[in-house]
N, C-alpha and C positions, 0 to 999 in steps of 0.2 A: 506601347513602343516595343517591350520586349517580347509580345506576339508578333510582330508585326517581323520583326529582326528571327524571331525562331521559323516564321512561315516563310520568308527569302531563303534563308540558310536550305529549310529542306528543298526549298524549288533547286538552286542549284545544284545539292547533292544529287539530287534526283536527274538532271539535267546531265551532271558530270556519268552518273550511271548508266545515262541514256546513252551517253555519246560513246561509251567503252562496248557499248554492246554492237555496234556498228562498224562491223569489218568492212573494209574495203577490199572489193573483190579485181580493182583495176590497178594493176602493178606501176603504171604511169600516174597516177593519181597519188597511189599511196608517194612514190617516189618526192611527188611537187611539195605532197607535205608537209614530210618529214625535212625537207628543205627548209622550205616557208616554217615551220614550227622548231624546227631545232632537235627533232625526235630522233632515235633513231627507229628503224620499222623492223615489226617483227610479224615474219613471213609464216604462217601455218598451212604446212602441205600436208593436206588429208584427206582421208577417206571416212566423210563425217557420216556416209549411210551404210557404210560396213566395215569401216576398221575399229574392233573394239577399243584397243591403247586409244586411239582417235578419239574415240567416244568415252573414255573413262577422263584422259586429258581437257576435253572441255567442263566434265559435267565437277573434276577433281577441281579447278583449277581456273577455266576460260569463265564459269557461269555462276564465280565464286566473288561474292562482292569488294572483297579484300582487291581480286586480280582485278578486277573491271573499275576502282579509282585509282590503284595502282597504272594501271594502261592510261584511263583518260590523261593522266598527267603527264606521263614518262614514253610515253608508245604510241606510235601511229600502227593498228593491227590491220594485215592483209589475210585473207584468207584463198589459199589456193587449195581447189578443191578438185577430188577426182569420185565423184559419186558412182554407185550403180546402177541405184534405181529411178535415178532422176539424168535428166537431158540438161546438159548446160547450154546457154547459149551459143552456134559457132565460134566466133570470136573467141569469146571467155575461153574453151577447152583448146584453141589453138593455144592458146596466151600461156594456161596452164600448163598443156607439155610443151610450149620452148623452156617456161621458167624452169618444170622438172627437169630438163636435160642439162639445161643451161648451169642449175647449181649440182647435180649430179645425184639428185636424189633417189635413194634404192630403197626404200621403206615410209612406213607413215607409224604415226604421226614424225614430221621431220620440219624442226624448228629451225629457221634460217634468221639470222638477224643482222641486220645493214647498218651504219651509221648513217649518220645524215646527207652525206653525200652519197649515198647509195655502194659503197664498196664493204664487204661483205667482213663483220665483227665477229661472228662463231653461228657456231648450230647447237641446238641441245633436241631431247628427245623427250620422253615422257619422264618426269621425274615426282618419285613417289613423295608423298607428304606434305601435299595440298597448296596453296597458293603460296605459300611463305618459303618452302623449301624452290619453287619454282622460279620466283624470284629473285631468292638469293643464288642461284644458279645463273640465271639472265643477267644478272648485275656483274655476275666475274666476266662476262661477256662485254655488256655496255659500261661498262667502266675502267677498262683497258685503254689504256692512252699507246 
């Protein structure tokens, strides 16, 4: 019985991990969410094939297992992405620069975060000290009444 209870536990850790790692790239989707779940969403504008802060930001913090059950729990994640060496879909890169202009974004990485009804709770940027210090940075954010 108490393998049995320890082999569920890890399917859904594992399950919960899986599902953090799964940005949603459709700003309508994230939006119905974060609705439907109660989340608020948190929007990553980046340049994940050439902006290093971008790239230090995921690999510090997005690909760190603390953030990814932290997020399955608390976060619906969207990822808007502005690559160089890769072609995004039409659509997607229309979608991504209304959303860049729309929230006014002049740099990357550039952390944008919504409440659940979609009206806009703070921005943060790369913040050094790994998923904990990030956190508690997003939290003076989502946790503003």
């Amino acid at each position: 019985m108490k393998r049995l209870f320890l082999t569920l536990a890890s399917i859904l850790t594992l399950g919960t991990l899986a599902s953090a790692d799964e940005w949603l790239t459709d700003y309508t989707k994230a939006l119905d969410q974060a609705k439907t779940q109660n989340k608020p969403v948190l929007i990553d504008f980046t340049g994940s094939d050439w902006c290093g802060w971008c790239m230090k930001l995921d690999r510090e913090v997005f690909s760190v297992a603390q953030f990814k059950s932290y997020a399955a729990q608390k976060l619906v994640l969207l990822k808007i992405d502005f690559p160089r060496r890769k072609a995004l879909p039409a659509a997607e890169k229309q979608q991504n620069d209304k959303l860049a202009t729309q929230y006014g974004i002049q740099g990357y990485p550039t952390i944008v975060v919504l409440k659940p009804d979609g009206t806009k709770a703070g921005e943060l940027g790369y913040t050094p000290g790994g998923p904990q210090a990030f956190i508690s940075e997003l939290e003076k954010i989502t946790l503003k009444k």
